[in-house]
N, C-alpha and C positions, 0 to 999 in steps of 0.2 A: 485381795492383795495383802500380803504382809509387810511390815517396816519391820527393820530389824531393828533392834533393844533400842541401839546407840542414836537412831533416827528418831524414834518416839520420846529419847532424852532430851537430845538437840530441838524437839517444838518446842517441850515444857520450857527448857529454860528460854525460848525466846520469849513463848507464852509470857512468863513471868519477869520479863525484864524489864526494869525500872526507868529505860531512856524510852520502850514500846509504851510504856504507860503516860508518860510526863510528853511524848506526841501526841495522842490521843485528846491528853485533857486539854492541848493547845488547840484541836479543832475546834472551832464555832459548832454548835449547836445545830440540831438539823431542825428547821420549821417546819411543822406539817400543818396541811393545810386543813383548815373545817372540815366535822363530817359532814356527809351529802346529805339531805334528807328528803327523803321520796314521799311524793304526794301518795295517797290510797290511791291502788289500781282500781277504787268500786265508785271513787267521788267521793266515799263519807268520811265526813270531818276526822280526827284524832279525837279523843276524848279531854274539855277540859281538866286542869287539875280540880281537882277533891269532886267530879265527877266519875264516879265507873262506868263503866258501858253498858247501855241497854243491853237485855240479851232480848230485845223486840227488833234492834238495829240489826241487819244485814252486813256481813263484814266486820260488826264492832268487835268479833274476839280474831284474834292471832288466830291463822292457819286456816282461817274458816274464806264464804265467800265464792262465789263464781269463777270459774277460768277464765283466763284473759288470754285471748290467741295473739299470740307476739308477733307485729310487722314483721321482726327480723326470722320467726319460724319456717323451713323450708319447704313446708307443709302448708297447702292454703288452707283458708275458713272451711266451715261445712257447708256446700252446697243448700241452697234452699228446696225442701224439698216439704208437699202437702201434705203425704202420706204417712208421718212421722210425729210423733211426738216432741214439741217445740221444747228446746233445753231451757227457754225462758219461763215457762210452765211451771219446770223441775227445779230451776234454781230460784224460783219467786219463793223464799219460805224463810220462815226468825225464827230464833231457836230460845230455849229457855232452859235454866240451870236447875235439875235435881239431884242430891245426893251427889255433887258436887261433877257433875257429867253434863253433857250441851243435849239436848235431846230438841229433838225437830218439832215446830209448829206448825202439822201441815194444814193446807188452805184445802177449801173445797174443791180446786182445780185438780188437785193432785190425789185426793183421795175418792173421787167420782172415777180414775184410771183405776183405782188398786182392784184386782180381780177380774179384770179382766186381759183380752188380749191385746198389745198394743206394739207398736213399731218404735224404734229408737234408733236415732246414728250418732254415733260417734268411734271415736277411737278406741282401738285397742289396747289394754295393760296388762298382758300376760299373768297369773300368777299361778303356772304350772310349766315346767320344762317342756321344749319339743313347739314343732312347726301346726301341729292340730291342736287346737284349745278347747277344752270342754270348762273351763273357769278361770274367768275376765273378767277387768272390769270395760267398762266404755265409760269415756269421758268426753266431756263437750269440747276440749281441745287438747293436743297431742302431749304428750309427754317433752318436756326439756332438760331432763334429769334423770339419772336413771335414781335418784336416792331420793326424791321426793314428788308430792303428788301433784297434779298439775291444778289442782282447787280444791274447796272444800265438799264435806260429803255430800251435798246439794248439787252438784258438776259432776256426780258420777255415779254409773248404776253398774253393781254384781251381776255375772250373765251365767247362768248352767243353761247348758245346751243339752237336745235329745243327741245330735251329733255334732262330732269335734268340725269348728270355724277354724279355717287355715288363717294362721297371723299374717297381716296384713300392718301396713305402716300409715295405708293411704284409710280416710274412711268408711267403717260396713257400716251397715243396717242388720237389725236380728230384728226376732219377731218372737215375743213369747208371754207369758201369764206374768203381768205385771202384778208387783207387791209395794204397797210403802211399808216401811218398818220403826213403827213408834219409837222402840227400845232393844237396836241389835246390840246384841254383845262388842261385836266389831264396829261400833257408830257408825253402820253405813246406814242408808237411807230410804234406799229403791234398789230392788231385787225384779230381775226377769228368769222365769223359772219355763224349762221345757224348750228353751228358746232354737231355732235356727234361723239362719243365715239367710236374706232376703237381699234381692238386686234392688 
């Protein structure tokens, strides 16, 4: 839409007008109220002052930490199932600081899986265009954003398939050559390589 000259004239000078101003500074003041502050979604405390944070604590850095499947998600829990590598397994781990990077602590739970074959469900996170996926991730709970990740790299596993998984909203199960990864490039954590698609 265009204003013409005279109309873009006619705001500035109201802009600029010295009775719009002298009302203004006669309103009261707008109160705002406290900010909110939200407990950890993991339980663990905030860090005292002039304490840093473990990096033995779980949760203790920003962005890190388990998925938390939200009541209000329209998507239920994952179903309990035997056959499956339990996400509590995979997010049981503490991370520690090299060369100024979080690099994972794994437990013997998780490194007694790497190499061989194993079963995992969760959700899917597309990161390639189109309805067949041959590279996703799966996470322990669904996505609520499309601009950021539903937990930290412990809540979610890389998936390359032999053949492309139709995307799906509700949760799969794949089945492929489980990896831990010490030190990925991309600080992911657990890699399923050769994977398909499992009822």
């Amino acid at each position: 839409m265009r204003f013409p000259l005279l109309a873009l004239g006619a705001i500035a000078a109201l802009l600029s007008s010295p009775a719009l101003h002298a009302q203004a500074a006669a309103q009261p003041p707008v109160q705002l109220s406290p900010p909110i502050v939200l407990s950890s979604p993991l339980g663990v405390p905030p860090p005292r002052a002039g304490n840093p944070p473990s990096a033995n604590v779980p949760g203790a850095f920003g962005g890190s930490g388990a998925g938390i499947h939200s009541p209000n998600s329209p998507f239920a829990p994952l179903p309990q199932r035997g056959d499956v590598v339990p996400w509590s397994v995979l997010t049981d781990i503490s991370t520690r600081t090299v060369n100024r990077r979080l690099l994972p602590n794994f437990k013997a739970a998780q490194t007694a899986l790497s190499g061989q074959t194993q079963r995992i469900q969760g959700f899917m996170v597309p990161l390639e265009p189109g309805e067949r996926q041959r590279h996703f991730l799966l996470t322990s709970v669904p996505m609520t954003c499309s601009f950021c990740t539903p937990g930290g790299p412990e809540s979610m596993v890389e998936v390359r398939t032999k053949t492309p998984v139709r995307y799906v909203m509700e949760p799969v199960v794949v089945e492929g050559r489980f990896s831990v990864l010490p030190d990925d490039p991309y600080g992911l954590y657990y890699r399923l390589s050769e994977a398909v698609g499992v009822r």
